[in-house]
C-alpha positions as CSV (number, residue, x, y, z in Angstrom):
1,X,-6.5,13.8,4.9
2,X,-4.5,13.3,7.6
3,X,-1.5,10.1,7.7
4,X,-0.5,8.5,11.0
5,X,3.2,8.4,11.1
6,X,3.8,4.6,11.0
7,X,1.4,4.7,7.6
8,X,4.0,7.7,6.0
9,X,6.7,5.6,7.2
10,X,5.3,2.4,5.4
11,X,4.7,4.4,2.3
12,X,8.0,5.8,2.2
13,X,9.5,2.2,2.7
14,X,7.8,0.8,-0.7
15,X,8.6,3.8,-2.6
16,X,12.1,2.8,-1.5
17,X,12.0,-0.7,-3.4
18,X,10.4,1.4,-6.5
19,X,12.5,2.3,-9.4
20,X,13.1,6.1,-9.3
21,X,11.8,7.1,-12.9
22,X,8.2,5.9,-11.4
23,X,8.2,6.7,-7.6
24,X,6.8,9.9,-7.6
25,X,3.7,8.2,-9.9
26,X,3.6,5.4,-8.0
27,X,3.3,7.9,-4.4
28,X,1.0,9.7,-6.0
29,X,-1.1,6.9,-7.0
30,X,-1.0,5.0,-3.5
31,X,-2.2,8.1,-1.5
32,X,-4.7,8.9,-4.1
33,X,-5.8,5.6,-3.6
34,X,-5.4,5.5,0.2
35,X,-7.7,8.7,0.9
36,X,-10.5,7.7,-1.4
37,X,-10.3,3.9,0.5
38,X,-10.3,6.1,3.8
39,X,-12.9,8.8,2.6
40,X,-15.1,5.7,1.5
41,X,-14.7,4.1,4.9
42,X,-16.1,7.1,6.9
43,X,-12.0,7.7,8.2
44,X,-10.4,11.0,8.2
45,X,-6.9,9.9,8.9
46,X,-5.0,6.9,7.1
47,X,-3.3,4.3,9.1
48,X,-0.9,1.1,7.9
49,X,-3.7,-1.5,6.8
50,X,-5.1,1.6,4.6
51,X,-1.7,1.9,2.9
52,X,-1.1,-2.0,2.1
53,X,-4.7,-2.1,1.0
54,X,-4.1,1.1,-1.4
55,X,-0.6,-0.6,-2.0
56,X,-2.5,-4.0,-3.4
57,X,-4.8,-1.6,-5.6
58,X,-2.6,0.0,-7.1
59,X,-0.1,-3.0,-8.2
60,X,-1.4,-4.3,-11.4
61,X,-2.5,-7.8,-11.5
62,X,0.4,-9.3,-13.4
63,X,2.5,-8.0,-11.1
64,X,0.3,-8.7,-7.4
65,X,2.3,-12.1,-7.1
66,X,5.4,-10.5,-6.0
67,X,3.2,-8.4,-3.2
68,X,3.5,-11.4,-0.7
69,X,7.6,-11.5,-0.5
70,X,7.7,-7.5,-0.5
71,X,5.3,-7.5,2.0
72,X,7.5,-10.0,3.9
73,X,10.6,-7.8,3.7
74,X,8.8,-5.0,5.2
75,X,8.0,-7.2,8.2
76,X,4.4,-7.5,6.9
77,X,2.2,-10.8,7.3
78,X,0.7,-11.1,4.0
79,X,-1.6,-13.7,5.3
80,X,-3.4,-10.5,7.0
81,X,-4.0,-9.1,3.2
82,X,-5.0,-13.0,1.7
83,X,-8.7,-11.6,0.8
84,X,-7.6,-8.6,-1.2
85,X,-4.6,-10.7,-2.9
86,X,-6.1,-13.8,-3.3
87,X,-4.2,-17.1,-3.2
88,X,-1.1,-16.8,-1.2
């Protein structure tokens, strides 16, 4: 599957606000994610709204209310991503 460079560059920018003992897991887990999303979705190349989407998947539900300011930081809107994180 084939990654854009702004979506490896918004990968590698949420790995950087994961704790190293899980970051490989966590990469690993996101791009599985991302290509099946992709691969579902007729796409053979993943681009930025693939990666948040794969992103929000992956973040367990205790943990999705913190999505919004992270996504902030990385100069996301998460506003954009309201119907796959719920209430904002």
């Amino acid at each position: 599957m084939d990654w854009n460079d702004a979506a490896e560059d918004l990968l590698n920018q949420i790995l950087m606000s994961t704790p190293l003992p899980v970051r490989q897991q966590i990469e690993g887990q996101i791009r599985g994610v991302a290509e099946q999303l992709a691969e579902s979705n007729g796409k053979s190349r993943i681009n930025t709204n693939t990666v948040v989407e794969a992103w929000i998947e992956s973040t367990p539900e205790a943990l999705r209310s913190e999505l919004p300011r992270q996504m902030e930081r990385l100069g996301l809107d998460p506003y954009e991503y309201e119907h796959l994180l719920g209430e904002i």
